[in-house]
C-alpha positions as CSV (number, residue, x, y, z in Angstrom):
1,X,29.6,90.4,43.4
2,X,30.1,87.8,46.0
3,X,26.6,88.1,47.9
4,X,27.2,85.4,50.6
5,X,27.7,86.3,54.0
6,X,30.0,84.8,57.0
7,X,31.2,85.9,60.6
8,X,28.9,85.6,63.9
9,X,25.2,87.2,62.8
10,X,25.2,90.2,65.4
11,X,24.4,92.7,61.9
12,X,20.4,92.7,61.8
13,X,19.0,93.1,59.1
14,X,17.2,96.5,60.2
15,X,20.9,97.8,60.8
16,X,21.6,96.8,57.1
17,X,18.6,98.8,55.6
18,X,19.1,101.7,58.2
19,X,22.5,101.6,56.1
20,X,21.1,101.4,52.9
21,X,18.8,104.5,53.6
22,X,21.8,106.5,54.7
23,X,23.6,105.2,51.3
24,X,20.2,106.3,49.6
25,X,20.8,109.9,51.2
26,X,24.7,109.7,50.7
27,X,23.6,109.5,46.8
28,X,21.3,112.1,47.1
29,X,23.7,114.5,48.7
30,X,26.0,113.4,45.5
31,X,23.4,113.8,42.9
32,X,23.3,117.8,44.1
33,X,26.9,118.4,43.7
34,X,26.6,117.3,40.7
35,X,24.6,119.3,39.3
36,X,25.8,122.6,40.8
37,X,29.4,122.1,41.2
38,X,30.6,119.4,39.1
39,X,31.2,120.2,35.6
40,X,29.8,118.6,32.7
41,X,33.7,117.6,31.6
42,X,34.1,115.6,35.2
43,X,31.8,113.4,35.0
44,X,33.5,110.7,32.6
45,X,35.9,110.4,35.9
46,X,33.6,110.1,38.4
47,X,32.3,107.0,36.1
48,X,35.4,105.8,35.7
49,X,36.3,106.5,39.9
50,X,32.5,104.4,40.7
51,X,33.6,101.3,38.0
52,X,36.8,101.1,39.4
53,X,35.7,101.3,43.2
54,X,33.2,98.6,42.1
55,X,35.4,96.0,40.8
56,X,37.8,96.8,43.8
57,X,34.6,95.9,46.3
58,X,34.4,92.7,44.1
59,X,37.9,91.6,44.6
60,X,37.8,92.6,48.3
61,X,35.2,90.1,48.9
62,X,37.1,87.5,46.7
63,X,40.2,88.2,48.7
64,X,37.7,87.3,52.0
65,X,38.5,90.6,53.4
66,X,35.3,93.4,53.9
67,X,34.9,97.1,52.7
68,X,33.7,99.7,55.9
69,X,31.3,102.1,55.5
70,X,33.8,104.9,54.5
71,X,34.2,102.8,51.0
72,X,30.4,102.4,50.9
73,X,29.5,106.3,51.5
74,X,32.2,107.3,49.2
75,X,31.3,105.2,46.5
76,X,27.7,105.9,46.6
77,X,28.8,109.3,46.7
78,X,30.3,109.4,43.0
79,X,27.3,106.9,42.3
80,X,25.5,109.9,43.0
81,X,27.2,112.4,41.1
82,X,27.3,109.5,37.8
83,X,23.8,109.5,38.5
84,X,22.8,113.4,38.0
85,X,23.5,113.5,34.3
86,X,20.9,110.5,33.4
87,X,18.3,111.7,35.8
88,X,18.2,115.1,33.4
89,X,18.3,113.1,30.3
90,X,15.1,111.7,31.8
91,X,14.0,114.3,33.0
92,X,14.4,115.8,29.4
93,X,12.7,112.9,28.0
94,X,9.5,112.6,30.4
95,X,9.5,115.5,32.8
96,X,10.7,116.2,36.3
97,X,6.8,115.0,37.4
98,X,7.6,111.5,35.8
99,X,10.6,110.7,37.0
100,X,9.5,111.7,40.8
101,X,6.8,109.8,40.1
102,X,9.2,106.7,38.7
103,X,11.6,107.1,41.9
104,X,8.6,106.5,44.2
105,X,7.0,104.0,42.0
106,X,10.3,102.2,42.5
107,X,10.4,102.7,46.4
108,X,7.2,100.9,46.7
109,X,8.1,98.4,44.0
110,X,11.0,97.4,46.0
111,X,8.9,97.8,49.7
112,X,7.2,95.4,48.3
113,X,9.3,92.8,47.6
114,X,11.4,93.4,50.5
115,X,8.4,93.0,52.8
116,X,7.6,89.5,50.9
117,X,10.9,88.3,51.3
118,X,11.2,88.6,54.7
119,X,7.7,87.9,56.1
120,X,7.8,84.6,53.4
121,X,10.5,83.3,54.7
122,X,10.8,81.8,51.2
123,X,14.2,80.5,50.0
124,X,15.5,82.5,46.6
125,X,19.2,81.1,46.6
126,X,17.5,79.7,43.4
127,X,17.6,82.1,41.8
128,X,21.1,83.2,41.9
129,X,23.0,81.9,39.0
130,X,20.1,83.2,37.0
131,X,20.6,86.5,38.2
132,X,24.0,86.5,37.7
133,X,24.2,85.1,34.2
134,X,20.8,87.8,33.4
135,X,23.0,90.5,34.9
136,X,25.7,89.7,33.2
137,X,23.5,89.8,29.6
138,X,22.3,93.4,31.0
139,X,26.2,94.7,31.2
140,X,26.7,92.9,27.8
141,X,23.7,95.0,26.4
142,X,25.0,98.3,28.1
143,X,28.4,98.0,26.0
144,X,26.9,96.7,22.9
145,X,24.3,99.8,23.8
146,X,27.3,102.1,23.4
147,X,28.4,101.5,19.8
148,X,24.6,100.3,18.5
149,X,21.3,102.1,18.9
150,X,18.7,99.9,19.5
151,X,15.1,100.6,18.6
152,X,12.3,101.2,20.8
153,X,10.9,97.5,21.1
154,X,14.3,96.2,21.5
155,X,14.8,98.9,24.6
156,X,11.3,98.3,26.0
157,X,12.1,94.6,26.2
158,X,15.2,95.1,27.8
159,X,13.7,97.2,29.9
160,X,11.3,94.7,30.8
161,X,14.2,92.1,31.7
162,X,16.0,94.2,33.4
163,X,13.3,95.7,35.8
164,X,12.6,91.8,36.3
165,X,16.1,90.8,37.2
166,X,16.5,93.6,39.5
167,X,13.1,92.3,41.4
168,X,14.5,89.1,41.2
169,X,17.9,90.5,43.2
170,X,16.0,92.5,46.1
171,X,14.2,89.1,46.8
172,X,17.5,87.1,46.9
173,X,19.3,90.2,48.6
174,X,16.8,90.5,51.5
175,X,16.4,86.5,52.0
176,X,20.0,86.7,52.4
177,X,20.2,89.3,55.1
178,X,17.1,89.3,56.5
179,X,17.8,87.2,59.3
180,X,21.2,89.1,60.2
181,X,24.8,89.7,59.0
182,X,27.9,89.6,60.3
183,X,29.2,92.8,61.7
184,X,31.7,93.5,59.1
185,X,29.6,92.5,56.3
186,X,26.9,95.5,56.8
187,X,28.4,97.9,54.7
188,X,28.6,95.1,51.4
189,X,24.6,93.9,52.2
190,X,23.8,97.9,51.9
191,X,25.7,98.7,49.2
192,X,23.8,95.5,47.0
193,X,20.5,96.3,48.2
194,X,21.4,100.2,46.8
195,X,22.8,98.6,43.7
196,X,19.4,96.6,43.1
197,X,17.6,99.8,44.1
198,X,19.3,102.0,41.8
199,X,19.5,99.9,39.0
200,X,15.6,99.3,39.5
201,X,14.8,103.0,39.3
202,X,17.2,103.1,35.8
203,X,15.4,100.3,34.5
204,X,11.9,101.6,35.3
205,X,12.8,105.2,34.1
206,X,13.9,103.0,30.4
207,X,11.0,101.4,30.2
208,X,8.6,104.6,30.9
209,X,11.1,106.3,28.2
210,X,10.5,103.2,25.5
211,X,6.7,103.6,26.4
212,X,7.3,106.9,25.3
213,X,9.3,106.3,22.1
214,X,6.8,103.4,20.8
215,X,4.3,105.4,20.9
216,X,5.9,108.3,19.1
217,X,6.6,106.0,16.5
């Protein structure tokens, strides 16, 4: 996704993680209808619905044009709902205990890195076309993922490379932004920082899980 950002900075960047928090809670909210209303049959759409509303945010931004915050809460919405089944596979895999424990494990992973991008003032533009071309080896994986099962070393280094390209996006993310946004571009900087956020948590609930299945084996 197109993470540059244009217009007149009147956004801050405490406005675009107020929204991210919101988008955090949005999810939440979406998570619990999921699991007590939607049924186990629905979900493949809602998958389908949060793919196709992600592409659609991609080609928005191509097109120079900006989703609003009604696209961003609906979307993370579904993400929500996408989310609930995975959450009890985990669950399933490593208790409810471990994956709280993962969810703040990733909060403070990711306060952490936010905090050091935006005190450091550091420049991470650098790392952008690695963290595309990694991301796009992470989606590649996911597919290949679908139709091959891969063993636990092969997960747990994946897991591994994905936690670390994640990192790698909430310190470009937040040197982006953390200086201010345009207006209109609020709702696309909170939706990436709750995509690098979510995928984070994913990543580190895959690696805990290949922990687990090494050591079984």
């Amino acid at each position: 996704m197109e993470r540059t950002i244009t217009g007149t900075l009147s956004g801050s960047f405490a406005h675009v993680l107020q929204t991210f928090a919101l988008s955090l809670l949005v999810s939440f909210l979406g998570t619990l209808v999921g699991a007590m209303v939607v049924p186990k049959s629905m979900i493949p759409l809602f998958i389908i619905a949060e793919v196709v509303m992600l592409v659609a945010a991609i080609v928005i931004r191509i097109r120079g044009k900006h989703i609003g915050y009604g696209f961003l809460y609906a979307f993370t919405a579904v993400s929500g709902v996408t989310l609930y089944p995975v959450i009890m596979a985990y669950g399933g895999i490593l208790g409810a205990q471990v994956v709280s424990g993962a969810f703040f494990a990733t909060a403070a992973i990711f306060g952490g890195l936010a905090f050091y991008a935006h005190r450091s003032q550091r420049d991470f533009s650098f790392l952008g076309g690695f963290l595309f071309a990694g991301t796009i080896g992470l989606v590649l994986m996911s597919v290949i993922g679908m139709f091959v099962g891969f063993g636990s070393v092969i997960n747990l280094v994946w897991s591994m490379v994905g936690i670390l390209i994640f990192s790698g996006w909430v310190l470009y993310d937040v040197a982006q932004y953390r200086n201010g946004v345009g207006t209109e571009e609020v709702p696309l900087a909170a939706l990436n920082i709750y995509l690098d956020f979510i995928n984070l948590f994913l990543y580190i609930l895959r690696f805990i899980a290949s922990i687990v299945g090494f050591n079984r084996n």
